[in-house]
C-alpha positions as CSV (number, residue, x, y, z in Angstrom):
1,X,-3.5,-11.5,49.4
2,X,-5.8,-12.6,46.8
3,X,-9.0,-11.8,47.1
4,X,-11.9,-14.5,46.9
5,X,-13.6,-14.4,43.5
6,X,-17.8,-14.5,43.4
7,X,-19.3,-17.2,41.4
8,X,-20.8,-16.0,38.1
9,X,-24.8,-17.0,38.1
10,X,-27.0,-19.0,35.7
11,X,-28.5,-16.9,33.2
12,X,-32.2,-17.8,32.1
13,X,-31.5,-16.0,29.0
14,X,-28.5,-14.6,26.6
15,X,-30.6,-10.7,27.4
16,X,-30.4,-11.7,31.2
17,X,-26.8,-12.1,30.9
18,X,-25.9,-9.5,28.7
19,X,-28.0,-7.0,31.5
20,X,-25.8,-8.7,34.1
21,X,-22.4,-7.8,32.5
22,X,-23.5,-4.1,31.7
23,X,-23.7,-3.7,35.5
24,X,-21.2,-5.7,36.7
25,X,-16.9,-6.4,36.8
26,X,-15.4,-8.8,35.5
27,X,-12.6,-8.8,37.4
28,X,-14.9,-9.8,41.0
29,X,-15.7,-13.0,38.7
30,X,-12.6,-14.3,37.1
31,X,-8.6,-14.2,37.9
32,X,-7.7,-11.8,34.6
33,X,-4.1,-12.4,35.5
34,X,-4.6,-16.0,34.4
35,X,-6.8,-14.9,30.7
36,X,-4.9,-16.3,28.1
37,X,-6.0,-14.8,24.6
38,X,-7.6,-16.9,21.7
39,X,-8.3,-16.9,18.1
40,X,-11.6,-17.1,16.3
41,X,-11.1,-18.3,12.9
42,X,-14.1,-19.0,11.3
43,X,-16.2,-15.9,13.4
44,X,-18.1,-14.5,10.7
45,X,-19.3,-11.1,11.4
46,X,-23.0,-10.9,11.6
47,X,-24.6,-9.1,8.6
48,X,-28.0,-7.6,7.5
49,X,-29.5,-7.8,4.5
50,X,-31.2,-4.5,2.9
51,X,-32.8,-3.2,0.3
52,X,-31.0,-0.2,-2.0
53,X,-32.5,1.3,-5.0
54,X,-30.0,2.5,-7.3
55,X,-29.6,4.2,-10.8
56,X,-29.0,1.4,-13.1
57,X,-26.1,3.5,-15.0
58,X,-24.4,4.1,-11.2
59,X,-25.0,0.5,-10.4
60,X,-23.1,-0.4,-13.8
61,X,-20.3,2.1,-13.2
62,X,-19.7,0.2,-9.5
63,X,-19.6,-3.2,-11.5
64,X,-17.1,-1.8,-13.4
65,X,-14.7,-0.4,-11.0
66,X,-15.5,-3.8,-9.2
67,X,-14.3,-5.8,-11.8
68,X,-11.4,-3.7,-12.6
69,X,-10.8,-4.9,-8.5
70,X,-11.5,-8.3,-9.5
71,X,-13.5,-8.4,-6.3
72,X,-17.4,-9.1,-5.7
73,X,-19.3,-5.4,-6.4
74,X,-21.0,-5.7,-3.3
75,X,-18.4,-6.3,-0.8
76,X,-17.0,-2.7,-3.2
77,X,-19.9,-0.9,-2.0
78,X,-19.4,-2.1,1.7
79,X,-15.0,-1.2,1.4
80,X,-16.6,2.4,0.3
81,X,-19.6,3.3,2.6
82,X,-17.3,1.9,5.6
83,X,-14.1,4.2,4.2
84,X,-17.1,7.2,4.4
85,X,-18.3,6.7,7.5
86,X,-14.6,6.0,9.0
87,X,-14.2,9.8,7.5
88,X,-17.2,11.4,8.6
């Protein structure tokens, strides 16, 4: 017997929805068995820009390996703090 599925609300706001899901299941509000999966293409992951002072000689020496990478020397320094943090 299936059971009877509850309707999922209005939200006000993306915050009001977001609290809603934290304390609620999805599976009272859709028929999972039916979820088909998708694909997101062009999702771009949501980034923040900061600020970081460094040495200019270290800053050259990362241009360098960069380079020798052929790849951008910033997306370097991103591939090497996420590889330290992954090993922390």
């Amino acid at each position: 017997m299936k059971k009877k599925l509850k309707t999922v609300p209005k939200f006000r706001s993306e915050a009001e929805e977001r609290a809603f899901w934290e304390s609620h299941d999805t599976a009272d509000y859709f028929d999972l068995s039916k979820a088909q999966r998708v694909r997101f293409p062009n999702l771009k992951l949501s980034t923040t820009a900061i600020s970081l002072r460094l040495p200019q000689g270290l800053l050259d020496r990362i241009k360098i390996a960069a380079n020798k990478r052929d790849v951008p020397y910033q997306s370097l320094i991103k591939v090497w703090l996420a590889e330290k943090v992954d090993t922390e």
